[in-house]
C-alpha positions, 0 to 999 in steps of 0.5 A: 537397160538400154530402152530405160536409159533411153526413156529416161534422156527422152523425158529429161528433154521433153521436160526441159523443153516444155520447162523452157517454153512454160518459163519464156512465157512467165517471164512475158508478165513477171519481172526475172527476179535475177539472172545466172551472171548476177549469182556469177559476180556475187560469187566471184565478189565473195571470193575475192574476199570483197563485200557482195555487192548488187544494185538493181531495181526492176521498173516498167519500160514507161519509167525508163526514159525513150531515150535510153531505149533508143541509145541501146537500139542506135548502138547494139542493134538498129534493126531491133524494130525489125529483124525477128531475134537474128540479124543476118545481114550484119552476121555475113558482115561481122564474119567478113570483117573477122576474117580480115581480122584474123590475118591481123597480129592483133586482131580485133573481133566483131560480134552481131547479136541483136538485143533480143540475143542479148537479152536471152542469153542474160536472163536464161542462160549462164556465162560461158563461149562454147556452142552448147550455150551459143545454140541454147543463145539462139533457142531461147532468142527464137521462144522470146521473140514468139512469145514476147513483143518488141517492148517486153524484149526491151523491158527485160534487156535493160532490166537486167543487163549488167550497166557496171560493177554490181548495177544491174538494169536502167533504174540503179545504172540511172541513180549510180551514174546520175544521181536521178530516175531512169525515166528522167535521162537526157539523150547524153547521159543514155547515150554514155550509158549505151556507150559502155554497155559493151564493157561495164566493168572497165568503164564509166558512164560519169567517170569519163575516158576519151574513148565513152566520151567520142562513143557517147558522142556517136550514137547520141547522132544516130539517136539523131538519125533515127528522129529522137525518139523509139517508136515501136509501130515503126514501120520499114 
């Protein structure tokens, strides 16, 4: 009995395992047709007694504007180009500065997941804080960063990153909050689209608190710094 129970665990992992890396490498060539958050909000929208509600529309990255892939890189992650899925770096910093904080009576923590932790915990993974999710975080970040490039990281992230309440991805972030196509953004309108990415549900892209306001401000001059524009043979 105890051999069969065995076998049987050993066959789920090796079937879990060779599912994930079939699916990582779908998705390289098809869009993700929706994620474990988007089903999450559906749910909690029904709930509440509220209309469902979800905005989104998959467009390639050559219809979404460079200067919204560049905004999200000088705001979330500038070593996007470089690191290889994890920024050590900036984890050692977080975790000094999180140790300060601690001390503090109201503390105020600092993550350091790069887009592409980002984007593989929103298009595999489901919501939650625990170490099961966070270490199935850093596998799939290490399949995606195997199997896809640069770009295709970029595509999925703002495909499928939640830009407000229901509107999911660039394009319904871009008509929602501008009235217009993502590939038609100006450096301003993509860098307050990055500035709430941190909490799309408390704030607004067009409706504007002095906070996304001085943020929007800020990265629209890293933008700046890093020339204007993404380029993905960008070199160190």
């Amino acid at each position: 009995m105890r051999k069969k129970i065995w076998r049987f665990i050993w066959r789920a992992v090796l079937f879990c395992f060779v599912f994930s890396i079939l699916i990582v490498i779908a998705f390289r060539f098809v869009p993700v047709p929706f994620t474990l958050l988007m089903l999450q909000r559906c749910v909690e929208q029904k709930m509440d007694g509220k209309e469902v509600r979800m905005q989104k529309q998959w467009v390639p990255l050559d219809k979404i504007s460079n200067n919204l892939q560049l905004a999200v890189v000088a705001s979330e992650d500038q070593r996007f180009l470089w690191h290889h899925g994890f920024d050590f770096g900036a984890i050692e910093k977080a975790v000094k500065y999180n140790e300060k904080q601690e001390k503090k009576k109201h503390p105020h923590m600092r993550g350091a997941s790069t887009i592409s932790q980002q984007c593989a915990k929103n298009a595999f993974l489901f919501p939650a804080r625990n170490f099961i999710r966070k270490g199935l975080e850093v596998y799939f970040t290490a399949l995606i960063e195997l199997f896809w490039s640069k770009q295709r990281i970029m595509e999925v992230y703002l495909n499928v990153i939640e830009m407000g309440k229901g509107i999911y991805g660039a394009e319904a972030a871009s008509e929602f909050y501008f009235h217009k196509h993502a590939k038609d953004l100006s450096p301003s309108e993509a860098a307050l689209i990055a500035a709430i990415l941190p909490d799309p549900l408390k704030w607004s892209a067009s409706n504007l608190g002095p906070y996304v306001a001085s943020r929007g401000e800020a990265i629209q001059a890293q933008m700046r710094n890093f020339g204007g524009r993404l380029d993905y043979g960008m070199k160190e």
